[in-house]
C-alpha positions, 0 to 999 in steps of 0.5 A: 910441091902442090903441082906434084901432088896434083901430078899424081892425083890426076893419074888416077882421075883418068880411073874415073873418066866413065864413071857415073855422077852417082860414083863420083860424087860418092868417091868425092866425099869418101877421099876428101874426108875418110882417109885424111881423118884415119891418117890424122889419126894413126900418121906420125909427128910431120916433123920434130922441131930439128927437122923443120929449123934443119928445112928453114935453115936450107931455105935462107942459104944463099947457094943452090948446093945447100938449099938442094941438100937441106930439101932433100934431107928434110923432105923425107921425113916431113912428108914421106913418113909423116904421110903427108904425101899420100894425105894430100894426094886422096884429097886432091883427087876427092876435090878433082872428082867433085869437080868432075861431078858437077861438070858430068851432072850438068849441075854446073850448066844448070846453075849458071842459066838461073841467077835465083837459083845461085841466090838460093845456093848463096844464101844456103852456104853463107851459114856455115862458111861464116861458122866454119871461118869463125871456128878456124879463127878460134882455133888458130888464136887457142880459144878457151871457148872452143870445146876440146877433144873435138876432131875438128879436121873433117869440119875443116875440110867440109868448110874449105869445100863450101867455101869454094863453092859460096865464092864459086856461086858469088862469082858466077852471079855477078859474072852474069849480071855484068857479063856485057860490060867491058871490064868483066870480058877482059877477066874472060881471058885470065880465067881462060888462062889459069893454068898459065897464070898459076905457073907463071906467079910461082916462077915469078915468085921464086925469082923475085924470092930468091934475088930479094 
């Protein structure tokens, strides 16, 4: 499903291909927060409780018929008509153009020659990462504490922005620090090879699932 999704919103990243860093950075935060906020607001129930135990139920078949059919019959209406598709497909791509900004803007290039300035960065995110993972938590646990009739979804978003980019920055550091030291070479080809690893645990993993 996620390799779909990213199927789709990368089509329409080749659209800002020469585009400037000003422009991508601007659509960036346009799409990965005006349109899930509208559709959060005007998109339907994803799904009633009979669709989703009619999806759960298909997933423990044992026969691939059924399995097929219950995914096809659940899946239209728990991402078609919710709008769950076209939801995740503008994120994605406003994710995709802020990763194109900080390439296009040497921003990527700049960080990773100065370790004070990653420092700077670090202590910069470690605020509202910490808030943004305590009010999640506060969420998910329904806590009296937290204010309600607050659209919490667009902070949400941010934060899972932010946070990237504090481990992005974390990572980069100790990447350089240590760079020389054979252990941490190793690790160059894994990342070199992300794409493969990524597609390579899904199939594992629906393997290893679907026997288990």
């Amino acid at each position: 499903f996620p390799v779909t999704i990213f199927v789709v919103s990368g089509m329409f990243l080749l659209l800002f291909h020469n585009s400037p860093p000003r422009r991508l950075l601007m659509f960036a935060i346009a799409l990965m927060i005006v349109p899930p906020w509208i559709m959060s607001l005007i998109a339907p129930s994803p799904s009633s409780p009979d669709v989703a135990l009619a999806l759960y139920q298909s997933l423990l078949a044992t026969d691939l018929p059924t399995l097929f059919r219950g995914n096809m019959e659940a899946y239209y209406h728990m991402f078609i008509t919710s709008g769950a598709d076209l939801h995740d497909i503008f994120e994605s791509l406003g994710k995709f153009l802020f990763g194109l900004w900080l390439l296009k803007s040497g921003f990527l290039e700049r960080l990773s020659t100065d370790s004070k300035k990653q420092l700077h960065y670090i202590a910069i995110l470690v605020f509202p990462v910490v808030l943004y993972w305590i009010i999640r938590w506060m969420i998910c646990i329904e806590s009296p504490w937290l204010p309600s009739g607050i659209n919490w979804k667009p902070m949400l978003r941010t934060g899972v922005v932010l946070n990237t980019l504090l481990y992005s920055c974390i990572g980069l550091h100790i990447y350089l620090k240590y760079k020389s030291r054979p252990a941490v070479q190793r690790l160059v080809f894994l990342g070199k090879m992300t794409l493969t690893n990524y597609l390579l645990v899904s199939a594992f993993m629906i393997t290893l699932l679907s026997v288990s």
